[in-house]
Structure formats: C-alpha cells, structure tokens
N, C-alpha and C positions, 0 to 999 in steps of 0.2 A: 504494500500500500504506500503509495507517496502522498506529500502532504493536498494537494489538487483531492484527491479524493476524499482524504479524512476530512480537511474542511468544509466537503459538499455533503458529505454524510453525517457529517456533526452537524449541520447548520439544519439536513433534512429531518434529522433526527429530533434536535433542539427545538429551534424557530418553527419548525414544522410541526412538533407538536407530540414526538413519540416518546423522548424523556420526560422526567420530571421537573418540574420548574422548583427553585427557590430563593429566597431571601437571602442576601449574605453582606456581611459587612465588611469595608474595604475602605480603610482611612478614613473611618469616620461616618460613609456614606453607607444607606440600604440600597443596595443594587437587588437584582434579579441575575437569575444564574441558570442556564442547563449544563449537563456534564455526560458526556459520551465516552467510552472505550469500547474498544475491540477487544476479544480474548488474545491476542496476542500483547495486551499492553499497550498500543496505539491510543489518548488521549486527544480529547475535545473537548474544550472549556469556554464557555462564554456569560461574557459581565455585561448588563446594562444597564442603564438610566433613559426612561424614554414615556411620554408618551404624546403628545402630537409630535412632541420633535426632542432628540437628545442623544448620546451614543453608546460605545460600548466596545468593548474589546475580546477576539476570539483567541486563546493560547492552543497550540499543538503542539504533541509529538508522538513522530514519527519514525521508530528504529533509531530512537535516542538524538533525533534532529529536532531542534524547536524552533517555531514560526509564530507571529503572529498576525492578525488581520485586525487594523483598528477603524472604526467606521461612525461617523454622524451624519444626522440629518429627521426631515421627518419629512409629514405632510404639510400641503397649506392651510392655512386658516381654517377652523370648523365652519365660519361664515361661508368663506369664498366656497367651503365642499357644498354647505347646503345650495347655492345657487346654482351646483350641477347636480342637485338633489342626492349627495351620497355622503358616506359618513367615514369618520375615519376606518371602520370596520370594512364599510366596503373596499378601500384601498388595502389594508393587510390582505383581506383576502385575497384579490387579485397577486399583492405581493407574493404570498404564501405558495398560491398555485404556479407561479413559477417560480419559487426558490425548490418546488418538489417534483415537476416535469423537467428544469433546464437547470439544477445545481450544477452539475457539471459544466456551465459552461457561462456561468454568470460569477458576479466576483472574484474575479481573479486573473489572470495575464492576457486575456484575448476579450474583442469587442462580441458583442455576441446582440444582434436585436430581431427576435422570432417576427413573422406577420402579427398586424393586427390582429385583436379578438374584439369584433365589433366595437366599440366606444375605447374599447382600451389597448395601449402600447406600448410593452415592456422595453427599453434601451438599458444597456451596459458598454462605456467604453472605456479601453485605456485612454488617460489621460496623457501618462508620463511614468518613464522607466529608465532607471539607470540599471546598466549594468555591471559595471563598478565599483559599483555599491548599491550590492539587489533590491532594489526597493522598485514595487512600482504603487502608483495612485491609480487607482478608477472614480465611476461615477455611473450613478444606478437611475435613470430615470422611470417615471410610472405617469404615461401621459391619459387624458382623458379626454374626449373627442378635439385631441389637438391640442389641448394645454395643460400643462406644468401641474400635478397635484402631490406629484411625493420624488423625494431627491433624497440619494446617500453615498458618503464620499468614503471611499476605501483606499487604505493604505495595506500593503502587503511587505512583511521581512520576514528576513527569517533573524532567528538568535544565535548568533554567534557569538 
C-alpha cells in the first residue's frame, strides 16, 4: 500500500462515514477525529475544526513513511446557499459522494474534474508543486449550477 491509497481509504473510510468519529483534544482545542489502520499496521488519522468553514489535518503511515495532508476551507454563506435553495448538508453530501466514487483521484498530485451531475460540478486541481522539496498545494472546488458554493485548499508532504 502506498501512501495515494491509504489517504483515499482513510478519508473513505473516515469523512465517509465507516469509522468512528470522536472528540479529542489538541493544545487546548476540541477537534473531531477518525482513525483508520490496516492489519498490516498502515495508519490514518484525521483532526478537524469545521463547520461552515475551518480545517484540519490528515497524519499517515505507510511501511514506516509518514505524510501529511493539511486542508481548509468550507462553504459559502448559509444565506447565499438558501438562495440556490440548499443547505450546507446538501453540499457535504455531494462532497461525500465523490470523496467515495473518485478518492483515488481527488486530493492529491493530479487535476482530476468528472462530468457534471446535473446542477452540480466536482473540480480538483494542482495548484503548485515543488519537487525539491515534495510538497504540492491543491484546490477542491464544488460548483452549483455554475457558481462557487464550497472551496478547500490542500497541502500534501511527507515527514521526513
């Protein structure tokens, strides 16, 4: 397993809904937390603070290599959602349903934007990548019939 797939199956597994969520405290703050492993010992960990908009941080490893993915952003306005009649729920969902048909190919080193699904159009692109000094940025858009309703910016290293 390399880390591209532990982070798409920790995020399906987490964010998606098949671990356990909980509470945890971290300098002070209550975040939210899922935690994923393999039986080979492979780790998936993720902290967040969020709810129209805030971030969080994924840890892995991988055959004793550690990465991490750190990521903010949210939705717009609960205003501006009502006056395309949806709610923030309807946007996770959508989110949700492609961080679980297309993890493999969202967040992380490649642009990736499926067809629309009527009203709605998932984009991911890189932004910027050194290689270097392995880091790249991305950027998760979630349009609705054409405009702007959810943004999140991702940064990807590993730890060395």
């Amino acid at each position: 397993m390399d880390k591209k797939e532990m982070l798409t199956r920790g995020l399906q597994e987490g964010f998606g809904g098949e671990t356990t969520r909980k509470s945890v405290a971290r300098g002070g703050f209550t975040l939210e937390s899922s935690h994923y492993e393999t039986k080979d010992g492979n780790t998936y960990h993720d902290e967040w603070m969020a709810d129209r908009v805030g971030g969080g941080q994924e840890l892995v490893e991988v055959d004793g290599k550690r990465f991490t993915r750190v990521y903010a952003g949210g939705t717009i306005s609960e205003e501006a959602l009502k006056d395309f009649g949806l709610t923030k729920k309807d946007v996770i969902s959508f989110l949700k349903k492609n961080i679980l048909e297309n993890g493999d190919k969202i967040r992380l080193q490649g642009n990736f934007q499926p067809e629309a699904e009527g009203d709605w159009q998932y984009k991911y692109n890189v932004i910027d990548r050194e290689e270097s000094i392995p880091v790249t940025v991305g950027k998760e858009h979630i349009y609705y019939k054409g405009e702007l309703v959810f943004v999140h910016n991702f940064i990807i290293s590993p730890i060395e």
